[in-house]
N, C-alpha and C positions, 0 to 999 in steps of 0.2 A: 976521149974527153975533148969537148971542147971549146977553150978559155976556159972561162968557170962552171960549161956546163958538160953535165953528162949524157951519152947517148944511154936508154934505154939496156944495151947490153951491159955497157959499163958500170950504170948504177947498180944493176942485179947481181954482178961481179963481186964490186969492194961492198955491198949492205950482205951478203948476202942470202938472196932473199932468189926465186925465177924468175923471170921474162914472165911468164904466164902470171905470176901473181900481180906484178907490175899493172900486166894490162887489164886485170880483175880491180884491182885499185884504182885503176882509171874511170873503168865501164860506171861503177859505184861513187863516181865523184871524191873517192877519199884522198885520191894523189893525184891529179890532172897537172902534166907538167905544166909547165909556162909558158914553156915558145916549141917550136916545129921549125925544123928545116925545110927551104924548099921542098926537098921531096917527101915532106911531110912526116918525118922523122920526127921524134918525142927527145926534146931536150929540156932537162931535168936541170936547176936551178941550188944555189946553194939553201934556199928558201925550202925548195923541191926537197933536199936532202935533209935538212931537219924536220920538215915535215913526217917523211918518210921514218924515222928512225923514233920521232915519237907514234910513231901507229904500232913500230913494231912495238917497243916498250910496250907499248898499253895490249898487242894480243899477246905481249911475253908473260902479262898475270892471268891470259885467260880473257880477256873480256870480247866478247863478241863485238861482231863488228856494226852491226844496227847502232850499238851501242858507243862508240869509237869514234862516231861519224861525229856528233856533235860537240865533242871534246875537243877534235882537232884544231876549233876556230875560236875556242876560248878557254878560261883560263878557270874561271868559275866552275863549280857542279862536278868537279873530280872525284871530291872527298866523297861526297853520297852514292857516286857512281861506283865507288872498288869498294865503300860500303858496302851496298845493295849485292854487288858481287862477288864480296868474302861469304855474304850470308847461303848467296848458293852452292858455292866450295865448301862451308859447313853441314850445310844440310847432303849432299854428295857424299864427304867423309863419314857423315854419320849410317847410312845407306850403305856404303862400301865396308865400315865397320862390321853391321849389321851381317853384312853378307857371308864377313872373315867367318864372325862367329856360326855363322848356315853350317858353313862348309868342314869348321873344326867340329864341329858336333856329329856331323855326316859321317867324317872321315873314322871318329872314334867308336860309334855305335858300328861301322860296318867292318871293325875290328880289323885290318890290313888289306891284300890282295886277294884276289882269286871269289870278291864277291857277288852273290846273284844274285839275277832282276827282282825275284821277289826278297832278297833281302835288304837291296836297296830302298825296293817301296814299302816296305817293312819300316826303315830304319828314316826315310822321310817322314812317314806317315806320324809315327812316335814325336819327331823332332817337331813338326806341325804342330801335333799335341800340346805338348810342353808348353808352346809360346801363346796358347791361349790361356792359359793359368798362370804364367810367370813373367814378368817384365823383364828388359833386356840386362839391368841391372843385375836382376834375380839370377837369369840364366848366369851372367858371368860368374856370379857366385857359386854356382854352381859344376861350372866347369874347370874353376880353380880350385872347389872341393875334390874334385873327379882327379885333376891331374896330383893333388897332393897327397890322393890315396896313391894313385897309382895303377895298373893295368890289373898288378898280380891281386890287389886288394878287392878291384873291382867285381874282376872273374870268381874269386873266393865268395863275397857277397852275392852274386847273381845265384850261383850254387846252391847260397845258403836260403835263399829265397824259395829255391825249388822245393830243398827240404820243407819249409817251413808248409809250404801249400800240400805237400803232402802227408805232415804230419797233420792238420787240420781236417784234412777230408779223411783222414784214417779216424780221428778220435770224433769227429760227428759223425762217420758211420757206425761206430760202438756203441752213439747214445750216450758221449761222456758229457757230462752237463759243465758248461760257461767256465763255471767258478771252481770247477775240482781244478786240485796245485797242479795236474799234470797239462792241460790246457789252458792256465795261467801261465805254465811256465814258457811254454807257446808263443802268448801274447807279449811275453814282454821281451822272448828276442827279436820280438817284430818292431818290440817299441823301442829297442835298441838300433835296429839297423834303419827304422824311419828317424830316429836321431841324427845316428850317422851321415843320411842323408839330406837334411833339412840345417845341423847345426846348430839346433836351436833356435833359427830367425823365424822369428814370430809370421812373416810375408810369406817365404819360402812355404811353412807349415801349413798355412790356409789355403795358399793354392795349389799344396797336394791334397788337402781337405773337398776343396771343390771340383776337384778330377775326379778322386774315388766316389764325390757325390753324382755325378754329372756322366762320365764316359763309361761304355761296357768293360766288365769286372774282368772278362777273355782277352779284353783287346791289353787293357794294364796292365795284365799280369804274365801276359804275350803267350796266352792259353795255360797256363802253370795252376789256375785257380775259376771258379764258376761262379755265378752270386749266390751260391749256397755257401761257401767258404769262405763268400767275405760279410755274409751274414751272422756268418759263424764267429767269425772275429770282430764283429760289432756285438756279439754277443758277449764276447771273452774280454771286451775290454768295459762293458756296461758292468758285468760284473766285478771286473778288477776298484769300478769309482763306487762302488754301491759295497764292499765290501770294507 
């Protein structure tokens, strides 16, 4: 130090901040000392050093430095500026949220360790699905439905699922018609477990609505069912509202 000024090492020393970023602040006009030594040495000023410590402050919220540049010489246009700037760190978090939820959904469809490629892009490809029929709101509902059944609830339900497609394709290949009880009775543990999973939210329900309308009936029902068996249970429940 010397008098009241800093050399270059010194200032990077007690701010501490590198030499190299120093002279990045320089090159960019944000910190340009004051005075130079004969030998052409950067001596930094008490001016220098509150300079200097309001740029940190201002990239300690994050603000970039295009942006930094013209704050430092006044006093004005702050407020809009970590404005403008909270608005970007929201939008980020909401993105970075988005993401959490990617990956907790990834994580639970791929059901632990030891999982393969194609049950990965299996368990993407489904997760993809989803978010075309369901807002992000939806999915979280969804995923807090999921975690409050539970694993053991889920795997029982997946099960019962299987059953269900196969007791379908069994009683339309006997030629059992829609509306007899034993193919109603069919339909309505299916209209129990699409309960189950909807909740009753009227959003929820429509955009499983426009999946079974809209995506192949193998891909759904992860090959468990054909569109003859989900014709079949469009048939089982036509009958159930007409009876």
């Amino acid at each position: 130090m010397t008098g009241e000024h800093y050399r270059i090492g010194e200032l990077a020393r007690v701010a501490g901040v590198t030499v190299r970023a120093l002279h990045h602040y320089d090159a960019l006009g944000l910190l340009v000392p004051s005075e130079r030594t004969h030998a052409g040495h950067r001596l930094y000023s008490p001016a220098d050093v509150q300079r200097l410590y309001r740029l940190l402050a201002l990239r300690g919220v994050g603000l970039p430095l295009e942006e930094i540049a013209p704050l430092l010489d006044r006093e004005d246009g702050m407020a809009e500026t970590v404005r403008r700037h909270l608005g970007r760190v929201e939008q980020q978090l909401g993105a970075l949220e988005h993401l959490r939820l990617r990956l907790t959904r990834l994580l639970a469809a791929l059901d632990g360790d030891g999982a393969s490629t194609d049950q990965f892009l299996d368990a993407m490809e489904a997760m993809t699905m989803f978010e075309k029929y369901y807002t992000p709101e939806q999915l979280q509902q969804l995923e807090q439905r999921r975690n409050e059944l539970g694993e053991d609830a889920i795997k029982a339900v997946e099960q019962e699922w299987q059953e269900i497609y196969a007791k379908l394709a069994d009683l339309r290949g006997r030629g059992v018609e829609p509306g007899a009880p034993e193919a109603q009775a069919v339909g309505d543990r299916a209209a129990e477990l699409i309960q189950m999973f909807t909740g009753g939210d009227p959003g929820i329900t429509e955009g499983l609505r426009r999946m079974y309308e809209q995506e192949d009936p193998q891909k759904l029902t992860r090959g468990m069912g054909d569109p003859a068996d989900m014709e079949y249970m469009a048939a089982i429940r036509k009958a159930k509202l007409s009876s």
